[in-house]
N, C-alpha and C positions, 0 to 999 in steps of 0.2 A: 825685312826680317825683324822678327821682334824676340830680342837676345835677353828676356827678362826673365829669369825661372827661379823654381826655390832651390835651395841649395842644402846641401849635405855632404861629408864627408865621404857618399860613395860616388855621388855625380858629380861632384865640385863644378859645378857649372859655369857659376859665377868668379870662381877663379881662377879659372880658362880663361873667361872672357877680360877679365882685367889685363893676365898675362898678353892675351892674343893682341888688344888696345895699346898695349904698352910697342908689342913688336921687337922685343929688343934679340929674337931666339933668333936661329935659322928656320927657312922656310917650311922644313917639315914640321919641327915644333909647333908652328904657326898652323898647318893645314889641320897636326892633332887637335889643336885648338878649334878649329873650324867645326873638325866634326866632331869634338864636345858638346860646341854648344848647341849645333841640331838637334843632338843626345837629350841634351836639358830638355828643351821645349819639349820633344817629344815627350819624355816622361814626366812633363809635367803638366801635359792633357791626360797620358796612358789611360787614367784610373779613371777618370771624370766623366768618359763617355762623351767630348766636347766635341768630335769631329762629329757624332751622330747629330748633333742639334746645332752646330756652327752653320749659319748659312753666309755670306757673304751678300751684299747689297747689290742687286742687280741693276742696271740704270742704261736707259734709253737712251742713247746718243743721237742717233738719229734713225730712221728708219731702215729696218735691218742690221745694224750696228748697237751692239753691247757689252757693255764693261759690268766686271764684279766686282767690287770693289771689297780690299781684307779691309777691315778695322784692327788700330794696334792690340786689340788682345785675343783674336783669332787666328785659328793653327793653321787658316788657309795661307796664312804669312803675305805672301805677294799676290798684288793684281792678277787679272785675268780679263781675256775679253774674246767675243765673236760675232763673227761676221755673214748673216746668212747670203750665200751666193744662189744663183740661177736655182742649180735643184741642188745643193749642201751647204756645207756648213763648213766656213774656216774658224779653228779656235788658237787664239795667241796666248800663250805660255797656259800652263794645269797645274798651278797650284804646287803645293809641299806635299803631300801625301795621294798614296789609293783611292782613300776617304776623301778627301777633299778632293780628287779629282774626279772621282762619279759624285758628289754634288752638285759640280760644275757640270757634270755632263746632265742629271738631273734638271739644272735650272732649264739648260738649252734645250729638252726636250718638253718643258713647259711654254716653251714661246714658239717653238718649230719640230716638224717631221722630219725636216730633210736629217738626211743623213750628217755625222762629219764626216770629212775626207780630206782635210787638209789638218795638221798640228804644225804651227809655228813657236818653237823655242826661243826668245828671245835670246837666251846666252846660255850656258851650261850648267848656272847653280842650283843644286837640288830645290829651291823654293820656288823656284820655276817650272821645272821638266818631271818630277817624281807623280806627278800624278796624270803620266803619259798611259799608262798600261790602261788606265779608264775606261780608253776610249777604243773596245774593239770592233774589228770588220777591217774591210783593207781602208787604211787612213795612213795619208803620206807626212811622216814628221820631216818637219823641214825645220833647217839652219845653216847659220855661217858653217864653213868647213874647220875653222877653228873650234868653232863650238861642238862638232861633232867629235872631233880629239880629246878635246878637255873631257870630255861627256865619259869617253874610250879609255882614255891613260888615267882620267883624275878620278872622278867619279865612283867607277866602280869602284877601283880600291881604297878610295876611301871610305865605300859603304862596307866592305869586309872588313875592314879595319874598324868602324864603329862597332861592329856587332861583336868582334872579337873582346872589345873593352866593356863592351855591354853583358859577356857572358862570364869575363873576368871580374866584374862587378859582381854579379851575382853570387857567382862562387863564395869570393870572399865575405858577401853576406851571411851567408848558410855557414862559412866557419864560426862565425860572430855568433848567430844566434846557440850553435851550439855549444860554444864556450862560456855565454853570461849567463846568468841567472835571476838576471833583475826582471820581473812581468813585464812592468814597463817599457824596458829594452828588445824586450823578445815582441812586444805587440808592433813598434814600431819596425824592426827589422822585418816581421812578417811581412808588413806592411810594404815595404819597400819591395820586397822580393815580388812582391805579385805585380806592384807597380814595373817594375825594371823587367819582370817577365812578360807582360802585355805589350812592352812597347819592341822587346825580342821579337815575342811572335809576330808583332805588325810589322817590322822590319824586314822579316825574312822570308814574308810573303810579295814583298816590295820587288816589283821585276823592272831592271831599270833599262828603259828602252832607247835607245839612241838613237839620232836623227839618221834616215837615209838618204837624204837631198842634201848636199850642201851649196850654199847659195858665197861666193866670191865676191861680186860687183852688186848686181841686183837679177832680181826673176820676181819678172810681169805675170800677173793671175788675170788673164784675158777671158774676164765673167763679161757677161751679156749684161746682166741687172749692175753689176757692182764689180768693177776694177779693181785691182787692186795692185800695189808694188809694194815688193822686200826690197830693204836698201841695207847695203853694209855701207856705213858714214865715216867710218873709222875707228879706232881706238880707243876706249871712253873707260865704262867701266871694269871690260875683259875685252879681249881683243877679238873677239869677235859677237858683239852686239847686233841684233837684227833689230831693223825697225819695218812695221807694217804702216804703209800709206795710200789715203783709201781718199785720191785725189776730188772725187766728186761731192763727197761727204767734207771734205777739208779737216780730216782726224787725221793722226798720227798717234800707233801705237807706239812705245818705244824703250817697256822695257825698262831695265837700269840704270838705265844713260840719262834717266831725269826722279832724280828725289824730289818729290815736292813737300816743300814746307819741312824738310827732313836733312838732315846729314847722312851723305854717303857712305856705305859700305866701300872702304877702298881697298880691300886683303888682294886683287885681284886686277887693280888699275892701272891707266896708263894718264895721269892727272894732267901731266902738260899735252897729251894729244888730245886728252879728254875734251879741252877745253874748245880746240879746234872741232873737234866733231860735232860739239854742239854749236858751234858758230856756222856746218853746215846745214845741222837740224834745223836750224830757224830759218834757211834760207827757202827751207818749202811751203807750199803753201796754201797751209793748216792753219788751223781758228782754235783745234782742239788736239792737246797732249794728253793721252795715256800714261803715266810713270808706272812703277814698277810696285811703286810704295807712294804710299800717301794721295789725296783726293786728284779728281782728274785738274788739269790746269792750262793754261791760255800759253801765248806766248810769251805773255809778261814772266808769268812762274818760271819758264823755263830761262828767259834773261833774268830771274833773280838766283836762279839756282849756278847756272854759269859763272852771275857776280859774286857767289860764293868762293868758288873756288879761283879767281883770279885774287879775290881777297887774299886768300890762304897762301897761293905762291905768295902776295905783297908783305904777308906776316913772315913768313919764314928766309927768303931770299936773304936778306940784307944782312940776317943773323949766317946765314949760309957764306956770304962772301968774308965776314968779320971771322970765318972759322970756327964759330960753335961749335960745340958737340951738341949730338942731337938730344941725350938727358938734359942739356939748358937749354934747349928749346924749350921741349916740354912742361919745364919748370915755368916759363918764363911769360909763354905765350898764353893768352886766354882767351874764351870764346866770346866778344863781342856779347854785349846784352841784349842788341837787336836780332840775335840770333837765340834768345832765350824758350821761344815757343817752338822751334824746329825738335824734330820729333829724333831718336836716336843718339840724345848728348853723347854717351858713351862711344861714338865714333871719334868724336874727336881727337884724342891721343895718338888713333891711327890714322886720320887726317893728316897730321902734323908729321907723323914720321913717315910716310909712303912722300911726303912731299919734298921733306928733308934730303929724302934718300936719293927723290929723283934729280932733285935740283945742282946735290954733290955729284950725280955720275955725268949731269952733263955743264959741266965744268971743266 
């Protein structure tokens, strides 16, 4: 995700996303916050025309294996990647948007005819799965059975619930503009209305398709040219992360469960199994990680991205058993310099309190 947008007094994007870092509210608080700051992003391509001209970097992995890769200031937000099999095509995770997900379908129809017929979701979050509707004809979206829930219970209402704040947004604009009388006030409020209206309309064209496979243990793709295995590993970033393993090629897609070069999104994790999950990921036996966010990576990235967050228990723990509260932590802790080039600083805050949090309940 890339959580940077402008900000204003009707989108407050940016102080959502302070609040939502901070974590100090109850969960739903946290979720409004969540789907703020999609809001933001959104609206702050709406006007620009960026999804038409955003391509994402396509890149050969190996023969018939390929990744998109987002760059931090494209609204495809998260990775992507696919896999041409025997006569189709599997695609692992579509992008944040519509748009962005017939690009993706665009790119794959420049490298291959075959059909798709497989979508694999990595996990439930809309910078994932939203640019499922892309891809029509019969195409089987597959995921954990967690991720199919969250997709059911979270998801949707939280897209009705943006839109709802996206059209009280509005409203309140149109009282503004016709209450002042400043030009200057009334050009920019114009201004907003159409911006906040474009991103309305592209929202409420957004059909959000949920997986109909869901996958528990693992499910074998018994391709002739190209194998392939889903693995649930375990609890990482959301409790139900899929990883795609494509034993011949020695890749692993994998989604969420590996930042590279980046600090986690963790509104949604499970840090100390996290940790074990990835001590499973490495035990396969893959050359090449897919992440979710940030360039693809070896197995080194994924043991430094692990050593991350073994660090962060090692930061917080000790203050954890001294009794803290978690406001001195926060105060108190700070992010390592050698971690100064990781991509998302402003996760850190919620780093420190998803860890805090966890570390107090299993106590």
């Amino acid at each position: 995700m890339k959580p940077q947008m402008n900000t204003d007094k009707y989108g407050s994007a940016s102080v959502c996303v302070h609040l939502w870092f901070r974590m100090l509210r109850p969960v739903g608080f946290r979720l409004l916050c969540f789907e703020l700051l999609f809001f933001g992003l959104l609206t702050q391509h709406a006007g620009s025309g960026a999804y038409q001209g955003e391509d994402g970097e396509v890149r050969k992995l190996a023969e018939g294996v390929y990744v998109r890769i987002a760059a931090a200031d494209q609204s495809i937000v998260s990775n992507a990647g696919f896999v041409e099999l025997d006569n189709s095509v599997l695609v692992f995770d579509t992008h944040f948007t519509l748009e962005a997900g017939q690009s993706l379908l665009a790119a794959i129809q420049k490298i291959t005819t075959k059909p798709v017929r497989y979508l694999v979701n990595s996990h439930f979050h809309p910078d994932h799965t939203h640019g499922n509707q892309s891809f029509a004809g019969p195409v089987h979206i597959i995921a954990t059975t967690n991720a199919r829930r969250d997709v059911v219970q979270r998801d949707l209402p939280a897209m009705n619930r943006t839109l709802g704040i996206a059209q009280a947004q509005i409203e309140k604009m149109k009282k503004d503009l016709i209450a002042t009388k400043d030009p200057a006030q009334q050009a920019g409020l114009r201004a907003q209305i159409q911006q906040h209206q474009k991103f309305l309309d592209r929202m409420t064209g957004l059909k959000i398709l949920p997986p109909v496979l869901g996958v528990e243990d693992s499910l074998d793709v018994n391709d002739t040219v190209r194998p392939a295995r889903l693995l649930y590993l375990g609890k990482g970033h959301t409790d139900g992360d899929l990883v795609l393993y494509l034993p011949k090629e020695k890749i692993a897609f994998v989604g969420d469960l590996f930042f590279n070069s980046a600090l986690p999104n963790t509104q949604d994790a499970f840090l100390l199994e996290w940790m074990r999950t990835l001590a499973e990921l490495l035990k396969l036996d893959a050359e090449t990680f897919v992440p979710g966010h940030g360039p693809v990576g070896t197995k080194s990235e994924v043991k430094d991205f692990l050593k991350y967050l073994e660090e962060l228990k090692e930061w917080v723990e000790p203050r954890v058993t001294e009794g803290a509260a978690m406001e001195q932590v926060l105060r108190d802790v700070k992010l390592p310099p050698k971690y100064s080039s990781y991509s998302y600083q402003y996760f850190f805050p919620a780093n420190l309190q998803k860890m805090y949090s966890e570390l107090r309940a299993a106590k």
